[in-house]
C-alpha positions in Angstrom: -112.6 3.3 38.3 -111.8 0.7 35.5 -108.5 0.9 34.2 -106.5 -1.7 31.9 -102.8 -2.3 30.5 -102.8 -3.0 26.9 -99.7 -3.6 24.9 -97.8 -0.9 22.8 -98.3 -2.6 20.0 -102.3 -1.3 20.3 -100.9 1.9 20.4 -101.4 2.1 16.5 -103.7 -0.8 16.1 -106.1 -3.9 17.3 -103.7 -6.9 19.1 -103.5 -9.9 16.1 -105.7 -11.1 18.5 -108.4 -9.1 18.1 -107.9 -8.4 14.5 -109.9 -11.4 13.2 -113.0 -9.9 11.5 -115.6 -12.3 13.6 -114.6 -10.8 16.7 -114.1 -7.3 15.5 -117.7 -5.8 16.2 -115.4 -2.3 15.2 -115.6 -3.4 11.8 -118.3 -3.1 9.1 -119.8 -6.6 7.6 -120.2 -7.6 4.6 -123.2 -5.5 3.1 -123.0 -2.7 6.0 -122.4 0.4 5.8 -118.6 2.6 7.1 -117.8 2.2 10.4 -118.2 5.9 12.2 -117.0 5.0 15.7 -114.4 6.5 16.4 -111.1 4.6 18.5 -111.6 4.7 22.2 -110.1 7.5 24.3 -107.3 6.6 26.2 -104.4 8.1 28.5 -100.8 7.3 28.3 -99.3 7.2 31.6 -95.3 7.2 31.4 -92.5 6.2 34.1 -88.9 6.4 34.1 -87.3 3.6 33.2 -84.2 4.4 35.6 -86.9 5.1 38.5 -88.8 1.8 38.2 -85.0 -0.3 38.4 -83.9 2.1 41.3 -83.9 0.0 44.3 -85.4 3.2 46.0 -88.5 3.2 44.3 -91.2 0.7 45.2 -94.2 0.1 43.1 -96.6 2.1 45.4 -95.1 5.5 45.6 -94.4 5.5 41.6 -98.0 4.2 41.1 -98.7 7.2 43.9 -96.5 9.4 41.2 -98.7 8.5 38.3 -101.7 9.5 40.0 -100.5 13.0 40.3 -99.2 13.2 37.2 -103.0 11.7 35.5 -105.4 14.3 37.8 -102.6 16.9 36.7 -103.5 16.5 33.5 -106.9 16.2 34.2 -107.1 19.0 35.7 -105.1 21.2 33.6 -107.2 20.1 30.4 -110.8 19.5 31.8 -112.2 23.0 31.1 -111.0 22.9 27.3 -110.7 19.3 25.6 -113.6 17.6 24.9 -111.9 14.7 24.6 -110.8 14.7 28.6 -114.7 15.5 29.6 -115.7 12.7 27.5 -112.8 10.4 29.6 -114.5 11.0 32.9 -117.9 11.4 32.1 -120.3 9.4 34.0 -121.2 7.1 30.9 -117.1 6.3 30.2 -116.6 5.9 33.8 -116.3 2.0 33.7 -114.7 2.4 29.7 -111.2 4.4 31.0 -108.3 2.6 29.5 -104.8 3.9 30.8 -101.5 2.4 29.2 -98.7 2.4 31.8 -95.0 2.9 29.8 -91.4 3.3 30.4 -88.8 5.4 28.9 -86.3 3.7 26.6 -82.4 3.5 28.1 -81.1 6.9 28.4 -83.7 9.2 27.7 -85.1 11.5 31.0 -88.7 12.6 31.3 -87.7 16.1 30.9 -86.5 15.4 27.6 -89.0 13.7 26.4 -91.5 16.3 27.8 -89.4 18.1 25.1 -90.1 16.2 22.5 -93.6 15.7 23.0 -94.2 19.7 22.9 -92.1 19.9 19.7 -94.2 17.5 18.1 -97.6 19.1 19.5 -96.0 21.8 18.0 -94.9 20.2 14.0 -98.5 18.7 14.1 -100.9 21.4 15.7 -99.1 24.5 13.2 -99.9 21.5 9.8 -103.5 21.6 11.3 -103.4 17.8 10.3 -104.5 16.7 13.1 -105.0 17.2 17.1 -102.0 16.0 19.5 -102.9 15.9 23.6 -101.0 18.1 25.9 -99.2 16.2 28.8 -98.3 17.0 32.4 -94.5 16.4 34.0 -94.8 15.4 37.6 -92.1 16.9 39.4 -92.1 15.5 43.2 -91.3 17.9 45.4 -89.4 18.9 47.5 -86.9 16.7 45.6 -87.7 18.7 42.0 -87.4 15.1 40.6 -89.2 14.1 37.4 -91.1 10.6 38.0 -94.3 10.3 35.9 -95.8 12.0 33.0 -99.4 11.8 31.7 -100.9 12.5 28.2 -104.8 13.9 28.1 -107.1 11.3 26.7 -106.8 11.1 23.3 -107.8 8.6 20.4 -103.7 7.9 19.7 -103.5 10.4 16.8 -100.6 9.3 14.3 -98.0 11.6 15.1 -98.3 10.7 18.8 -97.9 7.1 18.3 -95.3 7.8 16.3 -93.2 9.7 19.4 -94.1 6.5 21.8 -93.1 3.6 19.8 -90.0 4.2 21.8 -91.5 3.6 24.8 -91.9 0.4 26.1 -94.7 -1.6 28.5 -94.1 -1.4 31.9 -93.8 -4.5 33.5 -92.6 -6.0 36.5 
């Protein structure tokens, strides 16, 4: 299974790198007709900032944690989004992009589990637009929050909107 790290910044939009209109196949050319693709799908994968600095945590048990937390999610939407049996179909298999975030200083995953529901909320009751559910991974037998994962979705605005305060994880 493919999966990539792309900056936040692609999170709304193409990279300044990709946004010159000779290499943007996405586009329509002079004389062409609109573009009908649609973005690709993509699952937002995010870490605790205070987790990934804890001396504690290595990098493979929280990679370990966000591997729960992305089947979870999996899982939990497979029977009902189209948009997650599209992510592991056969065909997208080798396509799967995953973006790998941290919280921002003093905000927990629980919280921000909070705010992701309130705004699935705001947007699903304007009927705007859609907004992915998300999975909390709570490790047992601990009951500590380490990893939450987004369904596949095509970044809708109000989402990107909630994780511009997240940040790339890096080493």
């Amino acid at each position: 299974m493919a999966s990539t790290t792309t900056a936040p910044s692609s999170l709304a939009s193409h990279s300044p790198s990709n946004s010159h209109p000779s290499s943007d196949t996405s586009r329509p050319q002079a004389g062409e007709g609109e573009n009908t693709t649609q973005p690709p799908l993509v699952m937002q994968i995010i870490v605790d900032r205070q987790l990934v600095k804890s001396p504690d945590w290595k990098t493979g048990p929280l990679m370990v944690q966000s591997a729960h937390a992305a089947v979870a999610v999996i899982t939990k939407t497979l029977a009902r989004s189209k948009n997650t049996r599209d992510y592991v179909s056969e065909a997208n298999l080798e396509k799967m992009h995953k973006v790998v975030l941290q919280l921002p200083a003093k905000v927990d995953l629980e919280s921000f589990s909070r705010t992701l529901r309130e705004a699935k909320q705001a947007t699903m009751s304007s009927g705007k637009e859609e907004f992915p559910d998300h999975h909390l991974w709570i490790e047992q037998p601990e009951g500590l929050p380490t990893c939450l994962a987004l369904e596949p979705n095509r970044k809708p605005a109000a989402l990107v909107k909630v994780l511009k305060k997240c940040s790339l994880l890096r080493d």
